[in-house]
C-alpha positions in Angstrom: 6.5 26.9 10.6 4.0 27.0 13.3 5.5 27.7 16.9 4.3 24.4 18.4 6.1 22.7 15.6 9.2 24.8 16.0 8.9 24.0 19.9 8.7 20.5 19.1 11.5 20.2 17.2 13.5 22.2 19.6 13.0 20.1 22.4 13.5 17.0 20.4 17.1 18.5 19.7 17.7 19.4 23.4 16.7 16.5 25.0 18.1 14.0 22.1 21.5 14.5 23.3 21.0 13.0 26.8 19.1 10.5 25.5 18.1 8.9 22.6 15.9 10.7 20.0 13.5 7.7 19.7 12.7 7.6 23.2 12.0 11.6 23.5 9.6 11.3 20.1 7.4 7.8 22.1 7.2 10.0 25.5 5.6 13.0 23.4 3.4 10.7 20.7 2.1 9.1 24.5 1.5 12.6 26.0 -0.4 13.6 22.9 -2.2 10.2 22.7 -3.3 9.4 26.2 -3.7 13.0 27.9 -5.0 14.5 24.6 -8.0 11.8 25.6 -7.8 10.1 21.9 -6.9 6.7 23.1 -9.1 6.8 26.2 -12.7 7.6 23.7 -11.1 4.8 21.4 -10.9 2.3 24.9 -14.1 3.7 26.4 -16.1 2.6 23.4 -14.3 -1.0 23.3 -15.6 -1.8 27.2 -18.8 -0.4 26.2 -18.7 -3.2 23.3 -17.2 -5.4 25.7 -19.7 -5.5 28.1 -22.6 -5.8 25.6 -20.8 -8.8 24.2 -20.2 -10.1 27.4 -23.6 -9.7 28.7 -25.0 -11.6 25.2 -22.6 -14.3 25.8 -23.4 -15.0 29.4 -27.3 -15.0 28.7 -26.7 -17.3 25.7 -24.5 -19.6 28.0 -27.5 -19.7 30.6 -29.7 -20.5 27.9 -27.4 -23.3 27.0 -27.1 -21.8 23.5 -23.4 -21.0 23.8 -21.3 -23.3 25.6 -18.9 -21.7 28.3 -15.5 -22.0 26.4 -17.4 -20.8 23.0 -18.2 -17.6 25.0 -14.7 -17.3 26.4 -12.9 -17.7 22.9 -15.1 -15.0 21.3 -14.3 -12.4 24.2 -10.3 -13.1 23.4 -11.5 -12.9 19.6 -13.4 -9.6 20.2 -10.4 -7.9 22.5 -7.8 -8.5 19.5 -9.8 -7.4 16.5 -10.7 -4.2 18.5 -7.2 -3.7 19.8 -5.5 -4.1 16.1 -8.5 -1.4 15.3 -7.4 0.9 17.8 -3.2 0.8 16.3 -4.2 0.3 13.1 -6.0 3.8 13.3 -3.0 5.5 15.3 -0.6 3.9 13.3 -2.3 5.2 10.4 -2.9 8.8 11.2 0.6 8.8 12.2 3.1 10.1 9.7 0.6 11.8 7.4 -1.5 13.5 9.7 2.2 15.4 11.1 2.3 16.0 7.7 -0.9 17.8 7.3 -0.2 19.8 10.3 3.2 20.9 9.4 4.8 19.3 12.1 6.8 16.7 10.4 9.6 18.8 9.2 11.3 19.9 13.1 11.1 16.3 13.9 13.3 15.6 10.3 15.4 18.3 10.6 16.8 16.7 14.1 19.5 14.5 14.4 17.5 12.0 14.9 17.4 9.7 11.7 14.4 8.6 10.4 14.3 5.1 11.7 14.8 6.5 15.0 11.2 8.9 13.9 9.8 5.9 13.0 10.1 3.5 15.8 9.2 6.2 18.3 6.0 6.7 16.8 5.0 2.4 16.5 6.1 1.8 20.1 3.6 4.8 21.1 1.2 3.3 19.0 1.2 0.2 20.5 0.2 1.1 24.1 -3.5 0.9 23.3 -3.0 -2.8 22.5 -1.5 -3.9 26.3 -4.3 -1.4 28.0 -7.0 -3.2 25.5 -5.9 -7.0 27.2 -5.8 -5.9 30.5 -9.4 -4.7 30.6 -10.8 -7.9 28.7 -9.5 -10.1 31.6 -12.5 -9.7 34.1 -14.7 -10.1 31.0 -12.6 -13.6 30.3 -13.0 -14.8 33.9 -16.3 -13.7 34.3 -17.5 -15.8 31.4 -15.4 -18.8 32.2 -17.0 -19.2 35.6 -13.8 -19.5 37.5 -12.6 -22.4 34.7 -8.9 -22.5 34.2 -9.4 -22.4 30.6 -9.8 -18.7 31.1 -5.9 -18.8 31.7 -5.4 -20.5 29.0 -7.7 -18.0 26.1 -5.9 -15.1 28.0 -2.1 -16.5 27.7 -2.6 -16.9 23.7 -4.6 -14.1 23.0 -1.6 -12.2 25.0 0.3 -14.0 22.8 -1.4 -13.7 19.1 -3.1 -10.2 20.1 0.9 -9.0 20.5 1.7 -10.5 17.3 -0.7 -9.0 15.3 -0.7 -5.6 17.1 2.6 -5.2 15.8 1.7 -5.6 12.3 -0.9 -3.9 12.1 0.4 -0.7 13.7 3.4 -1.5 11.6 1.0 -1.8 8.7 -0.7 1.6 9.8 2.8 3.3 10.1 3.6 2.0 6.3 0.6 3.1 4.8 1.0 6.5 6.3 4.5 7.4 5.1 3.4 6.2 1.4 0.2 8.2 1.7 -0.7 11.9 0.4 -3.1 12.3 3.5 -4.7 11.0 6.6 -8.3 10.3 4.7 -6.1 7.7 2.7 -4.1 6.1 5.0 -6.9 6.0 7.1 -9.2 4.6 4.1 -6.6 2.2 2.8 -6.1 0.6 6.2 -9.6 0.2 7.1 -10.0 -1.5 3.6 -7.1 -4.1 4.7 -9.1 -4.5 7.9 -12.5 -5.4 6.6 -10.3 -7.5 4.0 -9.1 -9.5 6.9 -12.3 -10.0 8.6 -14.2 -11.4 5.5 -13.1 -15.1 6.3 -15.0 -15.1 9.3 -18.4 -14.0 7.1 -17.7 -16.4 4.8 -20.5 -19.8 4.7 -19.6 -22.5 6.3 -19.7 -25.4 4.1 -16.8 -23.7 2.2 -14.7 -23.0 5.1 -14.4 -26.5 5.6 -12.9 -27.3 1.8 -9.8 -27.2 1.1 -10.1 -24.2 -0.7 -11.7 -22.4 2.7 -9.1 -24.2 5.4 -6.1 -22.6 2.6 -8.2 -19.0 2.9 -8.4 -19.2 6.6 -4.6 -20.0 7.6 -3.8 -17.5 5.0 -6.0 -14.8 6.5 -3.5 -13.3 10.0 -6.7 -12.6 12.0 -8.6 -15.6 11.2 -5.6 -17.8 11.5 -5.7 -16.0 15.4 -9.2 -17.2 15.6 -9.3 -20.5 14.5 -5.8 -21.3 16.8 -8.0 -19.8 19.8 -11.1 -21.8 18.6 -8.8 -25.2 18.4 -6.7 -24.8 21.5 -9.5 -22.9 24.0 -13.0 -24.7 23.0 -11.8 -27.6 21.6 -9.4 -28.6 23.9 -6.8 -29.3 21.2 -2.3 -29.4 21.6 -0.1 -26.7 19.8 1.0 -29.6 17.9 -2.6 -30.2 16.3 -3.3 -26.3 15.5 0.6 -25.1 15.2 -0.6 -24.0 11.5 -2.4 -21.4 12.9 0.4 -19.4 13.9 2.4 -19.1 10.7 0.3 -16.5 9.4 0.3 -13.8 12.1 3.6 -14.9 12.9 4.9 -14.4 8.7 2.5 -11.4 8.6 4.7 -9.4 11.7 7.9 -10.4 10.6 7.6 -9.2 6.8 5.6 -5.9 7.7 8.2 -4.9 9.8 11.1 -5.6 8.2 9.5 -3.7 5.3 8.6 -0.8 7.5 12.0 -0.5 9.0 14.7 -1.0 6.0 12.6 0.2 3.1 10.0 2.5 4.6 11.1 4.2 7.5 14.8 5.5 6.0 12.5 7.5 3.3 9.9 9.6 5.3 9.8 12.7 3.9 8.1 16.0 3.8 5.6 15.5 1.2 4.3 11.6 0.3 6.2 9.4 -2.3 
């Protein structure tokens, strides 16, 4: 056992009995994450993106080629797939990759339990996600020219971009504990992640069949999409789009149960 990892676990044990373990394993996965410098290349490359985007949308909307609310919902559109990128990654590299580094085993050996491992490791995996929205909203109001509707995009994609965060870093964290290594929890969840943007690329005289409207409330991130799309540019009620919501809503809810009860209580030392 490496002397890091024995360190680890040590202070893991100390400082579990004054409080509890879960909150000791966040503190160090957000150390690691955040001074390490990991989740601040991951969040410098998203405002570079961001401000390209937002720079194409504001010179389409002087052009009159994008209207003002279309630019708006695609900046909320753009800050959610990007921050469910950045925990899906994290969440991902998680479990296996302290398992490649033979640092799992101090943190199993505690008296911790493994639930306790778990949740830990997604709530430090999430902090990307509320850093992500807060630097989209001068992008939002920016584009909105001072609109109120930029209130609006930024309350539900506060609102859907949580949701799905926890999924997918819930998703992440799954996939890790089941996989061998980090190149395949890491491959397995980028696969999901293209899977779920494919609606999007997808023509769009079949999006607006039956078959294509069943395909894009099914789909979590699309579903986020089209709800922003409905409520933001089209001006439409909850009560008109409420559809929207079931599948990121269904999609969080199952994931982590799974994670938690099945998952989580069977982390071990080498993949299942």
């Amino acid at each position: 056992m490496s002397d890091n990892a024995r360190t680890r676990g040590t202070s893991t044990a100390a400082v579990g009995r004054s409080a509890p373990p879960w909150v000791l394993i966040c503190k160090q996965e957000l150390v690691e994450m955040w001074a390490g410098g990991r989740v601040l290349r991951f969040l410098t490359l998203y405002t570079v993106l961001m401000s390209v985007t937002a720079y194409l949308l504001a010179t389409n909307n002087d052009l009159k080629l994008v209207t003002m609310k279309a630019s708006v919902v695609v900046a909320v559109t753009s800050t959610i797939t990007f921050g469910l990128f950045i925990g899906l990654v994290i969440g991902a590299e998680s479990i296996s990759g302290e398992r490649e580094r033979a640092t799992l085993e101090p943190l199993l050996l505690t008296p911790s339990g493994h639930r306790q491992i778990v949740l830990g490791k997604f709530l430090a995996a999430l902090s990307p996600w509320p850093a992500a929205f807060a630097l989209s909203v001068p992008y939002v109001v920016t584009l909105s020219h001072g609109d109120p509707v930029a209130w609006t995009a930024l309350f539900w994609s506060a609102v859907l971009g949580t949701l799905l965060a926890v999924a997918f870093v819930a998703l992440g964290l799954l996939v890790s504990i089941w996989s061998d290594s980090s190149r395949v929890s890491l491959f397995v969840c980028l696969l999901v992640y293209a899977g779920t943007l494919i609606p999007a690329q997808l023509p769009t005289e079949f999006l607006s069949t039956a078959g294509g409207v069943v395909v894009s409330a099914l789909d979590p991130v699309e579903s986020a999409s089209l709800l922003l799309t409905k409520v933001v540019d089209e001006g439409r009620s909850l009560t008109e789009a409420w559809v929207y919501v079931v599948a990121p809503t269904v999609m969080t809810v199952v994931i982590t149960v799974v994670l938690f009860l099945h998952f989580a209580p069977r982390v071990r030392l080498a993949a299942e």
